[in-house]
N, C-alpha and C positions, 0 to 999 in steps of 0.2 A: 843961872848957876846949875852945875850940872848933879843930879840924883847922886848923892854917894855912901859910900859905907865905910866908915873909919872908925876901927876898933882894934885891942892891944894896944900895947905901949914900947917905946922902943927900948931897950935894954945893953948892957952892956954885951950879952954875948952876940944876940943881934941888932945889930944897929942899924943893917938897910930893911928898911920896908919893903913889903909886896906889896904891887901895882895890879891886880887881874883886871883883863880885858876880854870884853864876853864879845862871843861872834854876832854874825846876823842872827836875828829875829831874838833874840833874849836882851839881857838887861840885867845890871848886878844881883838880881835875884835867884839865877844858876850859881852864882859863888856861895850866896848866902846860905842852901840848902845845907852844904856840909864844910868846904872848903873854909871860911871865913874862921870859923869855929875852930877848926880843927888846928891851922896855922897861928891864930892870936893863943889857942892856948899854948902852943910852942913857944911863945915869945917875942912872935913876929908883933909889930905893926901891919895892919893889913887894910887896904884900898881896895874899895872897886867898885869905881863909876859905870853908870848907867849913860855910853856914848848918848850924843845928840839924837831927840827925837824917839829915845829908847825910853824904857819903866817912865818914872818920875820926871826925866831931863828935856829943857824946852827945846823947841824949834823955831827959826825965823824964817826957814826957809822950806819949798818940800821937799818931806823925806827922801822917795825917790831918787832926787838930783844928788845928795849928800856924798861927796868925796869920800877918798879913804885916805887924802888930805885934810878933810873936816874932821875924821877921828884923830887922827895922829895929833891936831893939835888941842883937840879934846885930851888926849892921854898927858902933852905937856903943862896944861892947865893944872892936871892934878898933883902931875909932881914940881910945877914950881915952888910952892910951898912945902918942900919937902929941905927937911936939914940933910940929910945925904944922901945918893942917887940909890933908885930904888933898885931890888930885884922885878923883874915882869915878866908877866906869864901873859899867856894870849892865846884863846881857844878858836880853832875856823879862823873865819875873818878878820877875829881877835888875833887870832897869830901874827898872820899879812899884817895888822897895823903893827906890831910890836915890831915885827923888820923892820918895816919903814920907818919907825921910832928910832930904831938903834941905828941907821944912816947917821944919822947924825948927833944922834946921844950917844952919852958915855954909860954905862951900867955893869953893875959887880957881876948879872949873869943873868940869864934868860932861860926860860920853858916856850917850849911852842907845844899846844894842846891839840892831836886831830888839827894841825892846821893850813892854811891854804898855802901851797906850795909859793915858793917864791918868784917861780918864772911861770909863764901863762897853760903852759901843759895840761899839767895836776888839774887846774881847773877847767879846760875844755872837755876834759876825759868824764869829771864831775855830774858837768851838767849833762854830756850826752849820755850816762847811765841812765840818768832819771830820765830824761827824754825817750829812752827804747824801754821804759821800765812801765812808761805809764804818759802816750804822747799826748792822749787830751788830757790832760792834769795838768803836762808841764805847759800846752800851750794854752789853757786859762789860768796858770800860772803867769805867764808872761804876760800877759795884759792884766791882772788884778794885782799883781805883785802879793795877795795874801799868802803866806803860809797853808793856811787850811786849803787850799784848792789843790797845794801839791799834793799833801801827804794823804788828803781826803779824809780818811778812817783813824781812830786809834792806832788799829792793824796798819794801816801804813806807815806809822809815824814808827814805831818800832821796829818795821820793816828796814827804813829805811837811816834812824837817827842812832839806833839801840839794839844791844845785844840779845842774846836770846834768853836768858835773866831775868830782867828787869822786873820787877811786877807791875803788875796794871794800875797802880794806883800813881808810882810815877809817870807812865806815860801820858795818865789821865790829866793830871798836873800840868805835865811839856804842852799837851794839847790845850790849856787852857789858859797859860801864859805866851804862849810864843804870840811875834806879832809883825807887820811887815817891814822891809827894810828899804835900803837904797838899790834901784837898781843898776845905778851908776856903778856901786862899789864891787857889786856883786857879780854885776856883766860886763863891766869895760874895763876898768881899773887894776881888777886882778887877771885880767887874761891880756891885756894891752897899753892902757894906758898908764898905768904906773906902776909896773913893775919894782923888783928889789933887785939893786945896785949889791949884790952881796958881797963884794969885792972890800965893801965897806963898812961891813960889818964885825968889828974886832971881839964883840962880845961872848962869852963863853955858853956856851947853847947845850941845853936839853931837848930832842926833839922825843917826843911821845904818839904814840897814836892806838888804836883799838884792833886789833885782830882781828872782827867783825866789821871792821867801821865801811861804810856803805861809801859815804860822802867822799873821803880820801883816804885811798886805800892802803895798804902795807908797803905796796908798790911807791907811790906818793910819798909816802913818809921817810922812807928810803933814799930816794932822791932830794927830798928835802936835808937830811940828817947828813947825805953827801956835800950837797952844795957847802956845810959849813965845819966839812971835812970831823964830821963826827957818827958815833955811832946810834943808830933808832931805839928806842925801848919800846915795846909792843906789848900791849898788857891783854893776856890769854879773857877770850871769851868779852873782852868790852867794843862796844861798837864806838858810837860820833861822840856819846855826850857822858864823856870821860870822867865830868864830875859831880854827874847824877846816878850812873849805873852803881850798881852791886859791888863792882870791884873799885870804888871811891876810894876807899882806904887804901888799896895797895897804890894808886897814883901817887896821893897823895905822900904816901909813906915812900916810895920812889922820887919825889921831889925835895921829898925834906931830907934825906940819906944823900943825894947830889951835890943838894946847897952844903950840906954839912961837910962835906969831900973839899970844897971848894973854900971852905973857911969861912962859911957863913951862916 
């Protein structure tokens, strides 16, 4: 059974629940910092599992190999038992899953966080930053799959996740939770082998991302927010981790004002 956080109550004004889905190397414990709180006390019901092999959630298999087929129906597991289809959010790689989700799910409306573009580009462009950024890091990154071997330093982890903001005590934090992922999902899935079908995606999309954000960049976000013939919100001064920086509230306060638009 997979780690989860299920708090709030559902209500008449809102009735669908949030689903958040955290990217590589984190685990429901990025939502829990401000987001979980900030949403149940609006009204929402709010979710958010910790994918396979992440925080608390078990593994049968290894990490590494794990699909971004293996999330996706990690994310349906949670909303099976749900009375009515949820809202979902999806940060990085969390994003990519929530597309793939909505392929073939129905949902009242979706965020994508900082997230991985939906065709292989966005991500080839990703990883070759970090590659000219720092090429032995990224190439004992590729063979230990650890997080700490990319970022190396605090200073790198800011460098490359967070804005210029943030204080030390969060980064300190990032650096002592994060942990390794799949490389399947990370290197073949999202740049080739399982792309998103956008074509099939009916649901209504908030695309977000960070004006500093390293990972994927304004450019990326753009192109994602085109793909679903919508427009980007860029929030000034935040880098990758949308909802851990300084500027949390105003994300947050930008998603709840959307849903609200949207009748929910």
């Amino acid at each position: 059974m997979l780690e989860l956080i299920d708090t709030g109550t559902h209500s008449q004004t809102r009735s669908h629940p949030i689903v958040f889905v955290h990217g590589a190397w984190h685990a429901a414990w990025c939502w829990e910092e401000n987001f979980v709180a900030f949403f149940a006390d609006r009204g929402f019901r709010v979710l958010a599992p910790s994918l396979r092999g992440h925080g608390g959630s078990p593994l049968s298999t290894s990490l590494r190999f794990c699909s971004i087929a293996d999330y996706v129906t990690d994310v349906c597991e949670v909303v099976e038992g749900l009375a009515e289809p949820p809202i979902v959010v999806g940060h990085s790689i969390g994003g990519f899953v929530v597309q793939k989700y909505l392929e073939t799910h129905d949902s009242p409306a979706a965020v994508l966080m900082a997230s991985t573009p939906p065709r292989g580009r966005g991500q080839v462009g990703s990883i070759l930053r970090m590659m000219r950024r720092s090429p032995w890091r990224s190439t004992k990154f590729a063979l230990t799959a650890r997080p700490s071997d990319l970022v190396g330093t605090p200073e790198g982890a800011r460098e490359l996740f967070f804005g210029r903001d943030v204080p030390d005590g969060v980064v300190d934090g990032f650096m002592q939770r994060i942990q390794s992922d799949s490389t399947r999902a990370m290197m073949f899935d999202t740049i080739a082998g399982d792309l998103v079908a956008t074509n099939k995606v009916r649901t209504p999309m908030l695309v977000l991302g960070g004006e500093h954000d390293q990972v994927y960049r304004p450019k990326d976000v753009r192109r994602t927010a085109a793909a679903y013939r919508t427009e980007p919100v860029l929030i000034p001064g935040a880098g990758h981790e949308l909802m851990l920086e300084p500027q949390w509230t105003s994300v947050a306060e930008c998603i709840e004002s959307w849903l609200t638009k949207q009748g929910l």
